[in-house]
SEDREN-585575 format. One record per residue (C-alpha): residue number from 1; x, y, z. Coordinates in nm, 2 decimals. Last residue first. Layout:
BEGIN
> num:xx:yy:zz
> NUM:X:Y:Z
...
END
This chain:
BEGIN
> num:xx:yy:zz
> 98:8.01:2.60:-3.53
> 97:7.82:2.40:-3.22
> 96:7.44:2.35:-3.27
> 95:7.20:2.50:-3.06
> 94:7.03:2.26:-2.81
> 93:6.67:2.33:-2.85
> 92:6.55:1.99:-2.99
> 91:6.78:1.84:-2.72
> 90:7.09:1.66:-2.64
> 89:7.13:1.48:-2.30
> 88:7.38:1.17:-2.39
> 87:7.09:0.95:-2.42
> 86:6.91:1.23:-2.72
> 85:7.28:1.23:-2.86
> 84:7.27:0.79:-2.90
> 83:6.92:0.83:-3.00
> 82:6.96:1.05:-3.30
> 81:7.24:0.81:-3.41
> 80:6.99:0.55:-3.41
> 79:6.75:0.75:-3.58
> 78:7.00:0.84:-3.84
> 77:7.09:0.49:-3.91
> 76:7.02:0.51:-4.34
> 75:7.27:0.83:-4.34
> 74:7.26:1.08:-4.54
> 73:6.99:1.16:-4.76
> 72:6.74:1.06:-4.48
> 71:6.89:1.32:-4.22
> 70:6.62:1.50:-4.16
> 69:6.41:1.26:-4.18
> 68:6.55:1.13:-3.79
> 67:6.45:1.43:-3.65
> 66:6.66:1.56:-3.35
> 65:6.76:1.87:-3.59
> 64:7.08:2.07:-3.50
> 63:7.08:2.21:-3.86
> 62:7.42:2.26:-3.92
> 61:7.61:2.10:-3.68
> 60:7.38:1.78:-3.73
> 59:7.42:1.75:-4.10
> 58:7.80:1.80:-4.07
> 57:7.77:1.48:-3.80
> 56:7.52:1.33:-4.03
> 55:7.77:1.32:-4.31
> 54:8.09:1.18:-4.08
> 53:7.85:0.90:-4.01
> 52:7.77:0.86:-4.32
> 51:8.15:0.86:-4.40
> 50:8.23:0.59:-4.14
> 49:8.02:0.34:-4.22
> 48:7.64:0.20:-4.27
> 47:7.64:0.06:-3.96
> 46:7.42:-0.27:-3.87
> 45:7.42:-0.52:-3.62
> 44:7.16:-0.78:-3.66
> 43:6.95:-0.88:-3.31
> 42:6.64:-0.81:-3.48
> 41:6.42:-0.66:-3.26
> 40:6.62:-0.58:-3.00
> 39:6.84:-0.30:-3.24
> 38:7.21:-0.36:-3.27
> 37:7.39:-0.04:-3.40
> 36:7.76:0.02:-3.52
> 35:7.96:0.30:-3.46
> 34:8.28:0.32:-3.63
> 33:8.62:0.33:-3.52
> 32:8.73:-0.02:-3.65
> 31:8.37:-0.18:-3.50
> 30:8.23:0.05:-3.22
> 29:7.90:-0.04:-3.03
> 28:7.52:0.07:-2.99
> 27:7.27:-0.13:-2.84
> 26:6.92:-0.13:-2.98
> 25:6.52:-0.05:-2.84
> 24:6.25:0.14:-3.07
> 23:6.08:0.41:-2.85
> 22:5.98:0.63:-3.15
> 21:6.28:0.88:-3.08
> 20:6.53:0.60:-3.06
> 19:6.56:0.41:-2.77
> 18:6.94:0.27:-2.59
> 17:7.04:-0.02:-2.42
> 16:7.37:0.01:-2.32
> 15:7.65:-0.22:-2.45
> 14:7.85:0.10:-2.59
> 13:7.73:0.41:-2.41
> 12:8.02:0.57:-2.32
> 11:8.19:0.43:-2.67
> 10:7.89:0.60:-2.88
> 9:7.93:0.88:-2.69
> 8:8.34:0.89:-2.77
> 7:8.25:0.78:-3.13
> 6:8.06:1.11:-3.17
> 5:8.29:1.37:-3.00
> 4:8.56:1.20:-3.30
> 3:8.32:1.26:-3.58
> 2:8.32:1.59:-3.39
> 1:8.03:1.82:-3.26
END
């Protein structure tokens, strides 16, 4: 997967309500070519940029992990990103792309 592949989920889905893995509800949209994510219990949107982003994708294609600690180190909205793959049909078992 692409920083690129990314966006274009997150655009797909943008204005759709999404869960992450623990059933916590947001939207997801794109601010200057980065995703940003709303969750319902707040109503704040909240991206912590580009180059996160960028850093779970590398994260993801190496590990392929749906687990949101997996990613602590690199991105604070991991389990939102998580989410946005797990809508788009991703799974524990999918095998990362090289």
């Amino acid at each position: 997967m692409t920083y690129e592949e990314l966006l274009a989920l997150a655009r797909e889905f943008e204005g759709h309500t999404l869960e992450t893995v623990t059933g916590r509800r947001y939207r997801v949209g794109i601010y200057l070519a980065c995703p940003f994510f709303t969750p319902e219990s707040s109503g704040y949107g909240q991206s912590d940029g580009r180059r996160a982003v960028e850093r779970f994708v590398e994260r993801y294609n190496e590990t392929g992990s749906l687990r949101p600690g997996d990613y602590a180190k690199v991105s604070r909205n991991a389990s939102y990103l998580i989410g946005l793959l797990i809508a788009a049909g991703a799974s524990q078992t999918s095998a990362p792309r090289p």
